[in-house]
Every structure is written in structure tokens, then in C-alpha cells.
N, C-alpha and C positions, 0 to 999 in steps of 0.2 A: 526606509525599509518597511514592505507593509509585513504585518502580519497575520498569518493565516489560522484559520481557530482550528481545533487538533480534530484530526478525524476519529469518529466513536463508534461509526456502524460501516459492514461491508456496504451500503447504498451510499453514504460518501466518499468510502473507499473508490467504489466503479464510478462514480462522478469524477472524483479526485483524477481517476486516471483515465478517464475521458479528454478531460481538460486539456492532463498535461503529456498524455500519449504515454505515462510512465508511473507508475509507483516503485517505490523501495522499500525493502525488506522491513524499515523501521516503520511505514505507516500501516504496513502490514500486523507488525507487534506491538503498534497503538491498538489496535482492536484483536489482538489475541496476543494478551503478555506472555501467555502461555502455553504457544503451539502444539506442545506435544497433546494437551486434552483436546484440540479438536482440530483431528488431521481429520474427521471426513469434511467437515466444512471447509478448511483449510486447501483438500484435493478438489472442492465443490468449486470454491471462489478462482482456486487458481485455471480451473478449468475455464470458467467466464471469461477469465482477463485472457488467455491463451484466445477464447474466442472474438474477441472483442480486439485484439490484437493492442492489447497494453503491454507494455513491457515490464518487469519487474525486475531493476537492482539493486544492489549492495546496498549502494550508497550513491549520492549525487557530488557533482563540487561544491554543491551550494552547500553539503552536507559537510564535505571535508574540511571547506572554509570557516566553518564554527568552530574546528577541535583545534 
């Protein structure tokens, strides 16, 4: 299993879902544990990945596989 180092800034985030066509909510709340203080960034980034056409959900299986 490789593992992958955590993502800490929105420019590995837009990497991140560059790569994999997709981010999910939780690598989203790796770099903002705490959405409600910055929903204009938060409406900024998702605006990107909306452009960028990354997808963003929930969860993955690879996610569900861990629980």
C-alpha cells in the first residue's frame, strides 16, 4: 500500500485533484478543519475545482475500506 503524505495547502489540494479527477470532503477538511471560518475561501476553492472540473465527494471506497 503506498502511502500518500497529507495534503496542507489548497495548491496540493488543486494538484491532488488534478491527478485524481476528484477530491473528497475529508481532504478538503485536511486543510480547513474548520469550514465555517472561511467559507469565502472555501466558495473561492470550490469555485476552481468546479472550473477545473474536479469532482468533490463524500467519501471514496478506498475511504470506506478503512472504517
Amino acid at each position: 500500500m503506498v502511502k500518500q503524505k497529507p495534503i496542507k495547502t489548497v495548491k496540493d489540494l488543486i494538484k491532488e485533484g488534478k491527478e485524481n479527477g476528484f477530491l473528497t470532503q475529508g481532504d478538503i477538511l485536511g486543510v480547513y478543519p474548520k469550514p465555517e471560518n472561511h467559507l469565502g475561501e472555501l466558495d473561492e476553492l470550490y469555485g476552481k475545482l468546479l472550473k477545473l472540473r474536479i469532482d468533490v465527494f463524500e467519501t471514496t471506497s478506498k475511504d470506506d475500506e478503512k472504517e
